[in-house]
C-alpha positions in Angstrom: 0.0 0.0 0.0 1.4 3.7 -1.0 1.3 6.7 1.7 -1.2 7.8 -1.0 -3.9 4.5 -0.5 -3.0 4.8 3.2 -4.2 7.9 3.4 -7.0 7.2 1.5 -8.5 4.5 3.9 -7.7 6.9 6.9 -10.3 9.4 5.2 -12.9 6.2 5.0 -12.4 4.7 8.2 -12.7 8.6 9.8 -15.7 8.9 7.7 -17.2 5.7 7.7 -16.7 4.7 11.4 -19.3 2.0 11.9 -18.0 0.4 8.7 -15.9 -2.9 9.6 -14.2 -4.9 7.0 -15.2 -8.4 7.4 -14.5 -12.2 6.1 -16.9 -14.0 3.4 -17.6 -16.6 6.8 -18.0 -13.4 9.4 -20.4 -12.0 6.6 -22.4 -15.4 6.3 -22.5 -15.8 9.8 -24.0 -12.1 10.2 -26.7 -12.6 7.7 -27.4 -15.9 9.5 -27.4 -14.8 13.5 -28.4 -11.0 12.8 -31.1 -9.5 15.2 -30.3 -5.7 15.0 -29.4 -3.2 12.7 -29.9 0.9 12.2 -31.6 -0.3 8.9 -32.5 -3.7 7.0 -28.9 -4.1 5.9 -26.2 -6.4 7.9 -23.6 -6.8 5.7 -22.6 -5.4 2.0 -20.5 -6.9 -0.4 -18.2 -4.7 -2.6 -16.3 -6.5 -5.3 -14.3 -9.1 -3.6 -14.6 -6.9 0.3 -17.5 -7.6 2.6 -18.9 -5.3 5.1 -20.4 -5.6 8.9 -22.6 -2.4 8.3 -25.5 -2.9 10.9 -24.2 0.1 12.9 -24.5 2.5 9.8 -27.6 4.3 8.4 -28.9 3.7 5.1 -27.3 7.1 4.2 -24.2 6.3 5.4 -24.5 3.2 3.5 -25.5 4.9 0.4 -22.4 7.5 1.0 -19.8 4.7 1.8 -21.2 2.7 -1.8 -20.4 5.6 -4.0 -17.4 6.1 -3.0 -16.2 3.0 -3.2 -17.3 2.8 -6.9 -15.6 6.2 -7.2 -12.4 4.6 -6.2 -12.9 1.5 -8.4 -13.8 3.9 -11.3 -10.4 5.9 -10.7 -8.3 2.4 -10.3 -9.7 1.3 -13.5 -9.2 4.4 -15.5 -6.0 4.3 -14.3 -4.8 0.7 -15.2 -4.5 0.4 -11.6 -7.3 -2.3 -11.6 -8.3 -4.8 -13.9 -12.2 -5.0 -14.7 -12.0 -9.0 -14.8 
């Protein structure tokens, strides 16, 4: 990770503080055993990163989603990322 993406995910995790990076299990077991949430959400899958976002508001949910595409967008005009 560059100072650069560092910084980048020190901006999200400021912004975004109920959003917690989870496994593909943590997020199964979520959806499973679940019984409270801000909204109907539990967990959000974004490419190949899931998300424990029961403490978040759909807003913040909505918020956190586009900029997340933003930064895929970027990578991918880049070259950074590859679409496949």
């Amino acid at each position: 990770m560059t100072a650069k993406d560092n910084s980048r995910a020190e901006i999200l995790k400021t912004r975004y503080k109920a959003r917690k990076l989870i496994t593909e299990a943590e997020a199964r077991y979520i959806i499973s055993h679940a019984t409270t949430s801000s909204n109907e959400w539990v967990v959000v899958q974004h490419c190949e990163n899931w998300f424990d976002i029961r403490d978040m508001t759909e807003a913040e949910v909505t918020d956190m989603l586009e900029d997340l595409d933003r930064e895929r967008a970027a990578k991918l005009a880049s070259g950074i990322a590859n679409p496949h």
